[in-house]
Residue, then its C-alpha position, 0 to 999 in steps of 0.5 A: x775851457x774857460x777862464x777863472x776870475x778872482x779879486x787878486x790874481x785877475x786871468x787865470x788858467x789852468x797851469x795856476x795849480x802847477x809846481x813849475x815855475x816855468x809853468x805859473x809864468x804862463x798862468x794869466x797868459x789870456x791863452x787857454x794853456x793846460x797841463x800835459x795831460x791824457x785828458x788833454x787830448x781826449x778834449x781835443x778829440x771831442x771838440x775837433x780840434x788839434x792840440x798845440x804843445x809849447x815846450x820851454x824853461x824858466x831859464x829860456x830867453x827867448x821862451x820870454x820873447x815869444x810869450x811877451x810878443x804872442x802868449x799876452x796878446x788877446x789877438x793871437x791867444x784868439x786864435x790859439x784858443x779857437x783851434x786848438x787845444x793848448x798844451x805847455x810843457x816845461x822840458x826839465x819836467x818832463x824831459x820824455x815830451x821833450x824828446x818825443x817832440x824834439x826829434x819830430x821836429x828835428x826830423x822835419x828838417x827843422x832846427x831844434x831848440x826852444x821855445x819848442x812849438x809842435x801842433x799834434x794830432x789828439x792821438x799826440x802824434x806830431x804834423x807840424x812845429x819848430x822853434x821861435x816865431x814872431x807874432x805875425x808869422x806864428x799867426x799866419x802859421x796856425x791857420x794854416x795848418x788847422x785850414x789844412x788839416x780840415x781840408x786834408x784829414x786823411x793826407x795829414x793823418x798819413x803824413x803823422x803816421x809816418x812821421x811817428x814810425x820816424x820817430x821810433x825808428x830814431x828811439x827805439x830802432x836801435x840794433x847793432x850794425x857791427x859787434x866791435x869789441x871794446x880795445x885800446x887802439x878803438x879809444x885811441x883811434x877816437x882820441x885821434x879824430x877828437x883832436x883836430x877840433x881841439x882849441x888849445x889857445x882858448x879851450x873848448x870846441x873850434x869857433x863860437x859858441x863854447x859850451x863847457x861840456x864836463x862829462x868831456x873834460x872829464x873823460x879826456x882828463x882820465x884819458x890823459x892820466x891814463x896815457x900819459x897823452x900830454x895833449x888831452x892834459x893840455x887841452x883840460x887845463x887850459x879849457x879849464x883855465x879860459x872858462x875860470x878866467x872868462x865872462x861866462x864865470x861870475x867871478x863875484x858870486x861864483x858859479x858858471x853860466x850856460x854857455x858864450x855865444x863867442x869863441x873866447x868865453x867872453x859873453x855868456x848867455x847869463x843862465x846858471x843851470x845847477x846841472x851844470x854846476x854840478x858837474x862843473x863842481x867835479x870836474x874842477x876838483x879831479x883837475x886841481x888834484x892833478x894839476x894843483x892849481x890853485x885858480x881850480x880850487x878858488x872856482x870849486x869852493x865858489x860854486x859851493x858858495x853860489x849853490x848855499x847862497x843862492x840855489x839850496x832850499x832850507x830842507x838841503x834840497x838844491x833848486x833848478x836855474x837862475x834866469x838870465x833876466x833881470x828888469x826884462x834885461x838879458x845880463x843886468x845882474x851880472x854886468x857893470x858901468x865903470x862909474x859904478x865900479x870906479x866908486x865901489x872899488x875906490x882908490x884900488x880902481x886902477x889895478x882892478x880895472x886892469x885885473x878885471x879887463x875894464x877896458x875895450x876887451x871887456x867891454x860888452x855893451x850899452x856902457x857896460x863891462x863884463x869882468x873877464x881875466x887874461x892873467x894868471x895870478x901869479x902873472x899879475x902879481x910878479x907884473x905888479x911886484x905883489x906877492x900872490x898872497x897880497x893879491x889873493x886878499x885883495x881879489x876877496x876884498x874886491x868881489x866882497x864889495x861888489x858882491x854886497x853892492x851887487x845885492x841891492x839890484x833885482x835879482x833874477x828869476x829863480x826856477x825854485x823847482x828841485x829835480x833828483x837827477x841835477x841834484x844827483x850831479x851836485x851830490x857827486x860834485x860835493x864827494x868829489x870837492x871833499x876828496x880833493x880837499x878833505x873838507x868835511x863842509x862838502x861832505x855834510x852838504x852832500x849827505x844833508x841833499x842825500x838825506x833829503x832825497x832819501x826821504x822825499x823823493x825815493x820810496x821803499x820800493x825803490x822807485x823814485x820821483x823826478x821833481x819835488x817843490x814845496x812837498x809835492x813830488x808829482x812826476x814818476x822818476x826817468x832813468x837819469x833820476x836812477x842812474x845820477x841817483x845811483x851814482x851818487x850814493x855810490x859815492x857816498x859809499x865809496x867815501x864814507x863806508x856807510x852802508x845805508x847808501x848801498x841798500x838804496x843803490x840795490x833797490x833803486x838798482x833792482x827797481x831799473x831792471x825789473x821797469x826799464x831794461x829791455x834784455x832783447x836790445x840790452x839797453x835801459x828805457x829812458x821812462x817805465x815800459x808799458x805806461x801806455x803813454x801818447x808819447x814814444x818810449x827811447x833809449x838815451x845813449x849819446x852824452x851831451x851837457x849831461x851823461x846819457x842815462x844808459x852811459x851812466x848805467x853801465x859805469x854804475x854797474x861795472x862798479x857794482x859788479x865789482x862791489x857786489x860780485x856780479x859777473x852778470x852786470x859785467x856782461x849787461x855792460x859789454x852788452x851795452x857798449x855793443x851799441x856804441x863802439x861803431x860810433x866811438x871812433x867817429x863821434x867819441x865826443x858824443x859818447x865820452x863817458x861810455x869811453x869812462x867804461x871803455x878806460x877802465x875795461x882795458x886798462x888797470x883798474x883796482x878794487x883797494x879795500x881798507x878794513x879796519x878800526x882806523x880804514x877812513x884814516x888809511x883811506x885818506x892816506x892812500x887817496x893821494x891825488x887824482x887817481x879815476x883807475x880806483x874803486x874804494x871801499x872801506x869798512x870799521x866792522x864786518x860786512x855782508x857787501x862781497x867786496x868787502x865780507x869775511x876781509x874785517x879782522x878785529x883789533x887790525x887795519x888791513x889793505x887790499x889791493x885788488x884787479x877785478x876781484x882778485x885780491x893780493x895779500x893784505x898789507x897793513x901798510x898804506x906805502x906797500x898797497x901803492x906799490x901794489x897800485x903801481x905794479 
């Protein structure tokens, strides 16, 4: 491998021909890095070397670190490109690599996280790797390991083969200690442990650092519907509340960062994920419509407002991650000198200075000041004898201001990738804003990003693809790509009726279970069976910041039993949760929306069905509030869709209360179908 050379870009090496930003970051690193690639590690093979795989993010703080100290240095990258053949990954990409080497990692008692660094075998087994390294130490490791692996072939060779039947253990091992069936008092039993790390003064999990985790919220928001369960309740609205109010939101521009390194949300780690955002969309909208919240409502239209403005592609596409540097200075676009406000902000200083915490609290570093409240704003208002409304058009005055002052600064970098999974989540974040406030705006928003995806990034088969930039779809889809994809235009379907979003849902559907199930274990392959890849395959089925795409697939097919009348996806879904409820008890956090499908397998749930010329007019009617316990449908002409078949009548509007396909009597009106719900 050798470098190419031209007048206007200098260095270069392979990853120039990428579509990842993360990637071309490290296209004139003097390191020889190449693409993940079969032909990769046929080189290594050939040349005798070993492969190093180096595995971040655009949006990763210390993947800059460790490139500046060690990939731009002549020194080191002589020594990567003597030994090895170098590999660099972005994990959002190809989050299968990601896994494979993470668990190795992991497995050899090291911590996980990125940068991730692993030295391979050319057959791509793992013998060595962890996280972040200073210059020399990453040095005097890379010698030593080559120097081993030539003095002890066979050992290392012995010691990688053991560690891959580890690693497959860990992915694919997974058989079912124990068959628990699925009640109440195993959720509730789980609810019980899941408490005592509960922080109900400033939300979130006990200690620092916080991290929203929404696929949570939103199951203990169902939960606590559900059961009446006070705490759970309490818990969400004031986790909910602490991160609105907190410095891990942009209380200028909207949106949320990746997480707080403290315990109170004060110093966020000054990424924005749109994953994050996504889901942080949804789980605001559900809350504001059961607590009715009006600080809820501020936060979703924001993050609408961030994601237009800074995160969406003219083709509706949405992009991946701002970075958390700026002027290689972690937080610059975000953060604030008190002279600089004190000008912007003129003669209201005072009372935004104490709205905004320009003080000891919310002082961060280096003279600068992190907006944070402590206040509600009808607490502040009676504290100043303002009305909220007063206070409401001097809050948009401030963060109008700053806002425009704000885009004179260099902005962050932005990771202008599109993924179908995360952006999946936003069209799910936008159904569920326009059902908490019937503003069509969300609406067209998330059909446009459908549309698009539809057309790009799904094809008639219904396979799909996983990135997309610029018209280039390069990456065969995983199964969060289905199952978030899925989700969404389930959705659509759900909201709007129109049936063009359930043709896709079955061909995507039928595509997943003819390439990733596997019927012995009864769980879906998180990359297509039989690719022949160096990397193993897994099942993903712990949730974290986003939902298992095993988890998703069983609420998705419980809908879909439901809709399509098959008692056989019914029977894919307990299957499922056999490898689950052994754990949910102990672990109920790691498994939080499997409990979604637990909920809606023992308590009431319906199937409300509105036929009819005027069904959207009853169905926003009936739609009153947060209600998780119902699947909608609705039509305005005869359908061939189950749930909905031979149920049109001509010139009438009919209401059909449901339980698991067995229907009441229609009504036509929408007080007695509640009535029905209620009974």
């Amino acid at each position: 491998m050798t470098f190419h050379l031209n007048d206007k870009t200098g260095q270069t090496n392979e990853l120039i021909n990428s579509t990842s930003p993360y990637l071309l970051q490290h296209a004139h690193n003097p390191v020889n890095w190449q693409p993940w690639s079969e032909a990769a590690l046929k080189e290594a093979e050939r040349d005798g070397k070993l492969v190093l795989i180096s595995i971040g993010y655009a949006a990763c703080h210390w993947c800059h670190v460790m490139e500046h100290e060690s990939f731009e240095d002549v020194e080191v990258a002589q020594v990567m490109n003597d030994k090895y053949v170098c590999i660099k990954v972005d994990r959002e990409e190809r989050p299968d690599i990601d896994h494979y080497y993470m668990s190795a990692v992991q497995l050899m008692m090291r911590q996980g996280g990125w940068p991730l660094n692993v030295v391979v075998l050319p057959n791509g087994q793992p013998i060595w790797g962890g996280t972040f390294f200073s210059k020399e130490t990453w040095m005097n490791s890379l010698n030593a390991v080559f120097d081993y692996y030539k003095k002890e072939p066979e050992k290392t060779q012995q010691y990688a083969r053991e560690l891959q039947e580890g690693i497959e253990n860990i992915s694919l091992g997974i058989e079912v200690e124990e068959n628990i069936a699925v009640d109440r008092s195993l959720i509730e039993t789980g609810l019980e442990n899941w408490k005592s790390i509960f922080d109900l003064k400033e939300g979130g999990k006990n200690g620092a650092p916080k991290f929203p985790m929404p696929v949570n919220l939103d199951f203990l928001l169902y939960f606590g519907f559900i059961k009446n369960d006070d705490k759970a309740l309490d818990f969400v609205r004031i986790t909910l509340e602490k991160m609105a109010r907190g410095g891990i939101y942009d209380h200028v521009g909207g949106g949320f960062a990746r997480y707080s390194v403290d315990d109170k949300w004060k110093v966020p780690h000054f990424e924005k994920m749109l994953y994050d955002n996504g889901q942080l969309l949804s789980i605001y909208s559900k809350a504001y419509q059961h607590f009715k919240n009006q600080e809820f409502k501020c936060v979703v239209y924001e993050i609408v407002d961030f994601l237009e403005r800074e995160m969406m592609d003219e083709t509706g596409a949405f992009y991946s991650s701002l970075d958390a540097d700026s002027e290689g200075e972690e937080g610059k676009f975000y953060v604030w000198q008190k002279s600089e406000l004190k000008k912007v902000i003129d003669e209201d200083y005072p009372l935004f200075a104490e709205y905004y915490n320009i003080n000891e609290k919310g002082f961060w570093e280096d003279g600068k000041f992190i907006l944070l409240r402590d206040r509600s704003n009808e607490d502040f208002a009676n504290l100043h004898e303002l009305s909220e409304h007063h206070l409401h058009l001097m809050v948009g005055n401030w963060k109008y201001k700053l806002l425009k002052q704000r885009s004179n600064r260099e902005r962050p970098g932005l990771d202008d990738k599109t993924l179908t999974s995360w952006n999946a989540l936003v069209i799910t974040g936008l159904v569920d804003a326009y059902k908490a406030f019937n503003d069509d705006h969300f609406l067209r928003l998330a059909q446009k990003n459908a549309d698009f995806l539809v057309e790009n990034q799904v094809n008639k088969s219904g396979q799909v693809y996983h990135n997309w930039k610029k018209g280039r779809s390069t990456i065969k889809g995983f199964l969060e790509d289905y199952s978030l994809l899925i989700q969404a235009f389930l959705a659509l379907f759900e909201t709007t009726g129109d049936e063009k979003w359930m043709k896709q849902v079955v061909r995507m559907n039928d595509y997943v279970f003819d390439h990733f199930y596997d019927e012995k274990k009864g769980l879906f392959y998180f990359s297509e069976k039989n690719t022949g890849s160096a990397v193993a395959n897994h099942f993903q089925k712990e949730d974290n910041v986003i939902p298992a795409a095993n988890s998703v697939m069983a609420n998705n097919l419980h809908r879909l039993y439901l809709i399509q009348g098959r008692p056989d996806y019914l029977t894919a879904v307990k299957k499922m949760l056999q490898h689950i409820t052994l754990h949910f008890t102990k672990y109920p956090m790691a498994y939080a929306n499997w409990g979604n499908v637990m909920l809606k397998l023992t308590e009431p749930y319906f199937e409300v069905v509105v036929c009819g010329i005027n069904s959207n007019l009853l169905l926003a009617e009936l739609k009153d509030g947060y209600q998780p316990h119902i699947l909608w449908a609705q039509t305005n002409r005869e359908s061939k869709i189950p749930l909905l078949k031979n149920r049109f009548v001509l010139g009438d509007d009919l209401i059909y209360v449901c339980h698991e396909g067995k229907c009441n009597l229609p009504t036509r009106s929408t007080k007695e179908a509640r009535k029905l719900i209620r009974s």
